[in-house]
Structures are given as C-alpha cells and as structure tokens.
C-alpha positions in Angstrom: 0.0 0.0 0.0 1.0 3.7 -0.4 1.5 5.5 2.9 -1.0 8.0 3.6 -3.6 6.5 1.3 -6.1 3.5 3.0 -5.8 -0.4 2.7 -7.6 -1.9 -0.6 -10.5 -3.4 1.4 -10.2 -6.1 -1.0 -7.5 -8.0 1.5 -10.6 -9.1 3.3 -12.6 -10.5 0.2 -13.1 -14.5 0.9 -11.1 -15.3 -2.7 -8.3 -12.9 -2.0 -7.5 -14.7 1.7 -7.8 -18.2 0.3 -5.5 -17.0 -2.5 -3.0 -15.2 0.0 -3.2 -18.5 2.2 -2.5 -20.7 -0.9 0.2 -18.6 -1.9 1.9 -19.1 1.8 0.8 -22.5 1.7 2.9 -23.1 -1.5 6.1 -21.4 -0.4 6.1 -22.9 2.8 7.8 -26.2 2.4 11.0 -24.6 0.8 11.0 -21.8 4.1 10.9 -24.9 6.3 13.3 -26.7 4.7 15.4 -23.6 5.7 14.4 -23.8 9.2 14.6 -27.6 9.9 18.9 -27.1 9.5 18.9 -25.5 12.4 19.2 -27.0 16.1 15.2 -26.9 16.1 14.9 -28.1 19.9 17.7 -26.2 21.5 16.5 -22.8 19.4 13.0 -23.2 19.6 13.4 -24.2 23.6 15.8 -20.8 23.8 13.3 -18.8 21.9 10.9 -19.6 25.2 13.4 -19.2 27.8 14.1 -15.4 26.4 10.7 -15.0 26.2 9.8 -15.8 30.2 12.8 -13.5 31.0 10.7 -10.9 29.6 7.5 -11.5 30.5 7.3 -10.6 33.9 7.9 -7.0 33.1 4.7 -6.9 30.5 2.4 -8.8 33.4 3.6 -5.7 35.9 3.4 -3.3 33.1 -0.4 -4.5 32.2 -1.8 -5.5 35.5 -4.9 -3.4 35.6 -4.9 -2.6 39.6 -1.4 -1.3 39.0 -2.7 1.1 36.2 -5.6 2.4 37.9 -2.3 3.8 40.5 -1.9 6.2 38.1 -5.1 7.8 37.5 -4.4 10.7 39.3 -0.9 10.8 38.1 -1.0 10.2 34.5 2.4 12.0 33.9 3.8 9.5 35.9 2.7 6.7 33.9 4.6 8.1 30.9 7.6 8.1 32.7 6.7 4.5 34.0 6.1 3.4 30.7 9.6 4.9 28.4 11.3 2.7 31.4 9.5 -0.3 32.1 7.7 -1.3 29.1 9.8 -3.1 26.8 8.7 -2.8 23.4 8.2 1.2 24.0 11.3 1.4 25.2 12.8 -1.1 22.3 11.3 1.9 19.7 12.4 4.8 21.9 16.2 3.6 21.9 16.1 2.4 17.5 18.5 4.0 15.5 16.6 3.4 12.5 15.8 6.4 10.6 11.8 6.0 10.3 11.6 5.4 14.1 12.3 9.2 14.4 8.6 10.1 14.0 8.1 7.3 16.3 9.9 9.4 18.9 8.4 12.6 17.8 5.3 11.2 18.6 6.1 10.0 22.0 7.7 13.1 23.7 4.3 14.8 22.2 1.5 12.4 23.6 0.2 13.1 26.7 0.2 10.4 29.9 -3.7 10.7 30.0 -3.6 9.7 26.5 -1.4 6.9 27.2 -2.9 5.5 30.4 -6.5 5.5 28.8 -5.2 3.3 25.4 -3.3 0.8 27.9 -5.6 0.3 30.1 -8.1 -0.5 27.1 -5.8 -2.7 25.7 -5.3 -4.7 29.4 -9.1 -4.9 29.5 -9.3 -6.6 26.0 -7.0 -8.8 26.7 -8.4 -10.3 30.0 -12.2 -10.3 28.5 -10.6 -12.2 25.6 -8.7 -14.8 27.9 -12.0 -15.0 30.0 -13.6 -17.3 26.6 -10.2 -18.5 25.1 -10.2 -21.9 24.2 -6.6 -23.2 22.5 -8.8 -26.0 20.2 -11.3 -23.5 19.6 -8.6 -21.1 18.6 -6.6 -23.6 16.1 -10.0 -24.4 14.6 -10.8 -20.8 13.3 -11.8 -21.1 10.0 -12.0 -16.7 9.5 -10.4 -14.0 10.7 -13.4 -13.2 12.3 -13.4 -16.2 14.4 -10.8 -15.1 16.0 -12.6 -11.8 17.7 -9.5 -9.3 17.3 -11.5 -6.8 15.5 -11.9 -4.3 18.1 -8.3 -3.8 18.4 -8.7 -1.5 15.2 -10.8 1.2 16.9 -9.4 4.1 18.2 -9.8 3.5 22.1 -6.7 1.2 22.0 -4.4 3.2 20.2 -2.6 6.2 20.1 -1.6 8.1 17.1 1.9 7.5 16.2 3.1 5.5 19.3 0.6 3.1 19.8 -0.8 1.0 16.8 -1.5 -2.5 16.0 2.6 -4.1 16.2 2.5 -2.5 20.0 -0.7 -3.7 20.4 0.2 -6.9 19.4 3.4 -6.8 21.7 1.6 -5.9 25.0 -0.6 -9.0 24.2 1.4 -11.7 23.5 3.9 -10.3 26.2 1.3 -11.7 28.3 -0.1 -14.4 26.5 1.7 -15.9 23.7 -0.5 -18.5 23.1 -3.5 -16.6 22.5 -2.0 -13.7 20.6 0.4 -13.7 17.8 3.4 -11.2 17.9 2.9 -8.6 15.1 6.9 -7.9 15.2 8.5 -6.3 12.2 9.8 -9.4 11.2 6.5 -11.5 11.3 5.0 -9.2 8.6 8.1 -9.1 6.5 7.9 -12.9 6.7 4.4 -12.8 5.4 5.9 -10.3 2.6 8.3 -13.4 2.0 6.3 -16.4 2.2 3.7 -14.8 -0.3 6.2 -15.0 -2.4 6.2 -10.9 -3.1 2.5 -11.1 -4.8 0.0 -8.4 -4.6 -2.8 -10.4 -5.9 -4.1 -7.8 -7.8 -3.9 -5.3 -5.7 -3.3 -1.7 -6.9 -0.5 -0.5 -4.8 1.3 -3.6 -4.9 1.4 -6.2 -1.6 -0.8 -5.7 1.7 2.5 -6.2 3.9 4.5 -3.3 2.5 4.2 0.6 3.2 5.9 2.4 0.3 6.2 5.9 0.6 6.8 7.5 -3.1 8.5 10.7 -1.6 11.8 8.7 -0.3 11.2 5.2 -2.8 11.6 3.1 0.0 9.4 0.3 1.4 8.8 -0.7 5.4 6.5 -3.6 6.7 3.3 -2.6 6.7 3.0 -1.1 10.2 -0.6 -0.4 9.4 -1.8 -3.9 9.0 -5.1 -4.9 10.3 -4.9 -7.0 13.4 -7.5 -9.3 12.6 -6.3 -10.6 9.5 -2.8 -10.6 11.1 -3.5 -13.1 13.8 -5.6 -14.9 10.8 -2.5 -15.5 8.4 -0.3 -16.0 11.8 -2.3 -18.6 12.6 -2.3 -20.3 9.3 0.9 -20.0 9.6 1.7 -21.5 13.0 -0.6 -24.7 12.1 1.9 -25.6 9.1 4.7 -24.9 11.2 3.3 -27.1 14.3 2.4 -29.8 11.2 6.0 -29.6 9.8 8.1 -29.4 13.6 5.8 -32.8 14.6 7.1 -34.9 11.6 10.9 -33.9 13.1 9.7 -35.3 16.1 9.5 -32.3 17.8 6.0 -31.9 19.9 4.3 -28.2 20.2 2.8 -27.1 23.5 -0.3 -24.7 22.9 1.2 -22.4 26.1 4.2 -21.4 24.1 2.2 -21.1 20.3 3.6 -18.2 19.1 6.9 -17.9 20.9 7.3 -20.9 18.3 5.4 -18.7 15.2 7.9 -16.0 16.1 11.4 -17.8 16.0 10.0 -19.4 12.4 9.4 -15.4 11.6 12.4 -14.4 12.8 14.1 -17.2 10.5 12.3 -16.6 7.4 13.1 -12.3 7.6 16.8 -13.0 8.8 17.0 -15.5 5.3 15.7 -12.4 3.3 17.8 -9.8 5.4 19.5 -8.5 2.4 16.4 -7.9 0.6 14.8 -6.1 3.3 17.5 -3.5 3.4 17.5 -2.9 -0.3 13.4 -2.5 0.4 14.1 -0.2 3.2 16.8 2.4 1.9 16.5 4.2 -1.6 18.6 3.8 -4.4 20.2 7.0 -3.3 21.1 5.9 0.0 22.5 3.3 -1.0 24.9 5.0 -3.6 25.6 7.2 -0.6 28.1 4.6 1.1 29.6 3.4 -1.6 31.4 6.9 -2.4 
C-alpha cells in the first residue's frame, strides 16, 4: 500500500485470503526446509526461555490494579512506561531512521492519553482470555473467528506511538498463546512467504508501506490485526504440522513464541532484501562513495 492512502478493502474479500493462504501454503515447504537445519529443539526451547525473562515486566506493566495507581498521576505513567515497558522502550532507543517520527510522537502524547489506550488494551485482553479456548482457537476457520477486530478502533491506540505491532506486543507479552506477535519481522515474513504477490492489488502487496517521496518500502505497520493473527495462525498450524514430523512436539502455552522464531528465521534469510526495500537507491549509492 502507499503510505497515507487507506488499505484496498479487497484483502478481506473470501477469494483474496484463500488466495494469500494458498500462496503461503505453496512457499512454505521450501522456508521450512530452511528452518529444519537448524538446532530446532535447542533454538526453539531458547526462543521460550528469552521470552519468560521478559515477561514478567509486560504482566507488571499490564496488571490493571497497578494502572488504575496512576489515575491521578497520568504524567507519571509516561515516565513509568519509556522505562518499564519493553517494546516502548525497544522503539524509543532504535536507530533506524523511520523510528524518528516514532519518537516525535512520544515526547508529544500526553500520559492521560497513554494511560487510557493501555488500560483498554489490558481490559481486551483479559475479556478475551476469560472465553479463550486453544482448540477452539486452532480451529478458526475466518479471521473473524478469531474476535481481534476491536483492536482497530481508536480506544486502544494512540496516534503514532501506539498501533497495532504495540498492540500486538503488550498482548502476547502476556499471553503468547493466545496472541500472535505482530513484530516487524512476522510481517516481513508474510511479505516473503507470499512470495512478493500483490494479488491484484493496486499498490502492490498488503504487507508493505511504500512511501513514493523517499522510494523506499517498510513492513506494513498499518496492517489490520485481525487478519494478522488470521495469516499467523495459518501460519503457525503448518509450522506445528512440519516441527511434529521432526519429532518435535508443540505445546499450545508457548504457540507463538514458536510462530515468532520461524518469523524471525524466514526475515533474517531475506535480510538483504529487506535492506535494499528499506533504503533508496540514493542511500544506497551514498556509502559506496
């Protein structure tokens, strides 16, 4: 998609999901075969071990009496939150150059502003977890099975420092099993495993941003949540498939720690594409003089 302009509403026609899904589905075998030369137990048992070093700081960050401490204090939540939430303070210390606005964005946004979006976002999360069902979840035959729709309204967001990959990343901070981690990489993998298609689509594939002005490309930081965690999912059951037949068993309390390492894999593989998506021609030029 352009930046500035709106997503073709087309990505959530029926034939244009099956056809994304059959796409994935295709490349997916060859991007495994990739991923099975690894140490698949030791990495994929690491990948969950990093991620329980972390969590503890998301389940402080998002407990919801520990928010309401801050009601009359909202200034101090901001402050709370550039130091003790990691993925804020993960975009707050980037050097990448499109991150800047990301910064911008933050010293302007108020703590009330803030407070309000994560506390909506903790109270999604434990209405969610209240129904969630792990067969119920692997048997979601639509994105709108999976209920992650309301994430796209404006109460759980905040311009420019809040959107759906932070969203994402306060969620499965808590519960990886139920929510799949909309990182950079796990939308550049989808980029990947589509095999660069865009279906028809006008300004080229769903899981890029390209902004004309500069001719560079970024993963899609706009992307829907809803059909994220549907592709994620898709996803996640080949790789769960694939992993069983090297005798390696999934457990449904660690589901997308597991999604994530395969993401991780399949944008690290493509690394040198990325960059030359990311940074003009003229940048480029720039460090070879």
């Amino acid at each position: 998609m352009l930046r500035g302009q709106e997503l073709d509403r087309r990505i959530y026609e029926p034939d244009h999901i099956e056809a994304v899904t059959s796409e994935i589905r295709g490349a997916f075998p060859a991007a495994f075969s990739s991923f099975r030369q690894r140490p698949l137990a030791q990495d994929l048992q690491a990948a969950i071990q990093a991620f329980e070093r972390e969590q503890p700081s998301y389940l402080r960050y998002m407990d919801l009496e520990a928010l309401e401490e801050f009601e009359d204090n909202p200034s101090a939540f901001k402050s709370e939150t550039k130091k003790k939430c990691p993925i804020i303070l993960h975009c707050l210390m980037s050097t990448e150059e499109f991150m800047k606005s990301y910064k911008k964005s933050f010293n302007e946004i108020t703590g009330r502003e803030l407070l309000d979006a994560v506390r909506k976002i903790a109270e999604f999360g434990r209405r969610y977890m209240a129904n969630f069902d792990d067969e119920a979840h692997e048997r979601a035959q639509s994105y709108s099975d999976l209920g992650l729709g309301d994430l796209q309204e404006k109460q759980y967001g905040c311009p420019g420092v809040i959107g759906y990959g932070v969203q994402s990343s306060l969620l499965y901070g808590q519960y990886p099993h139920a929510f799949a981690h909309r990182s950079q990489n796990a939308v550049w993998s989808l980029y990947f495993l589509s095999n660069r298609q865009d279906f028809g689509l006008r300004h080229g594939s769903e899981f890029l941003i390209v902004q004309p002005d500069s001719g560079t490309c970024e993963q899609n930081f706009f992307y829907p949540a809803d059909l994220f965690g549907y592709y994620a999912l898709r996803v996640y059951l080949m790789l769960k498939e694939a992993c069983g037949c090297e005798g390696i068993t999934f457990h449904s309390r660690y589901r997308y720690i597991y999604l994530s390492l395969f993401c991780d894999h399949i944008a690290d593989v493509n690394r040198q594409s990325i960059e030359c998506l990311k940074w003009s021609s003229e940048h480029v030029e720039s460090h070879w003089r």
